[in-house]
C-alpha positions in Angstrom: -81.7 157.0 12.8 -80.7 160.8 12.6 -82.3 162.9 10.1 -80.5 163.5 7.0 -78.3 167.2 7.4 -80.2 168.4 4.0 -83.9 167.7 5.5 -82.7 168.8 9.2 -81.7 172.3 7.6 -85.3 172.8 6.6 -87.4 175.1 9.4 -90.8 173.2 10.0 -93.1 175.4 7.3 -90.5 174.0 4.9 -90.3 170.8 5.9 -94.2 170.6 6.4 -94.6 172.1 2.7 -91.6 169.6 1.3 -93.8 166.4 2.5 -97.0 168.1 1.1 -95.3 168.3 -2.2 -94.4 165.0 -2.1 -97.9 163.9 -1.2 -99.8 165.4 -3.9 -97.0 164.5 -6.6 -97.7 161.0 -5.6 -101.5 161.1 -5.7 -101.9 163.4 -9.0 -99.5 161.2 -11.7 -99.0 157.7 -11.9 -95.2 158.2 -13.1 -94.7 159.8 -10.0 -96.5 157.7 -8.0 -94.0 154.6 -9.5 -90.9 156.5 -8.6 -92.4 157.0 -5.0 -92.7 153.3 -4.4 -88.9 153.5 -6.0 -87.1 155.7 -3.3 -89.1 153.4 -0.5 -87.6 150.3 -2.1 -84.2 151.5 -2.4 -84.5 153.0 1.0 -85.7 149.3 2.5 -82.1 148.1 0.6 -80.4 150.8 2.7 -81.8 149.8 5.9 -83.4 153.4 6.5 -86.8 151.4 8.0 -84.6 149.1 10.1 -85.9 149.4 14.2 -88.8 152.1 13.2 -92.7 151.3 13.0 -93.9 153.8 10.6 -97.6 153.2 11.2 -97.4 151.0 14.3 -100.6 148.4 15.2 -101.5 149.4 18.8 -105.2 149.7 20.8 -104.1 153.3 21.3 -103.3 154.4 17.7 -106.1 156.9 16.5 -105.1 155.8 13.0 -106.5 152.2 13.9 -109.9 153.8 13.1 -109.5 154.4 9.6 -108.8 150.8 9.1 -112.4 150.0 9.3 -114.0 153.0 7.5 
């Protein structure tokens, strides 16, 4: 799925600093934190995660390790 023109615009320090945002928004307020799990819903309705592995279950995924820490 191609990026959406808005986001694509963005030069990677903003895009970077966007997603940071995001990130601590969701971890510092629980309001926040609800409307976050909102945008993923409606998102999943839209089909935005249809054919993508965000977080993929492989041998080789580096992130496998923090499964069992």
């Amino acid at each position: 799925m191609a990026l959406c023109k808005k986001f694509e615009k963005l030069n990677p320090m903003e895009k970077w600093i966007l997603v940071g945002e995001l990130a601590h928004a969701i971890q510092s307020d629980d309001e926040m934190f609800e409307m976050a799990q909102d945008i993923i819903t409606i998102a999943t309705l839209r089909g935005l995660y249809k054919g993508i592995t965000l977080m993929p279950d492989r041998e080789e995924n580096p992130l496998n390790d923090l499964k069992t820490a």
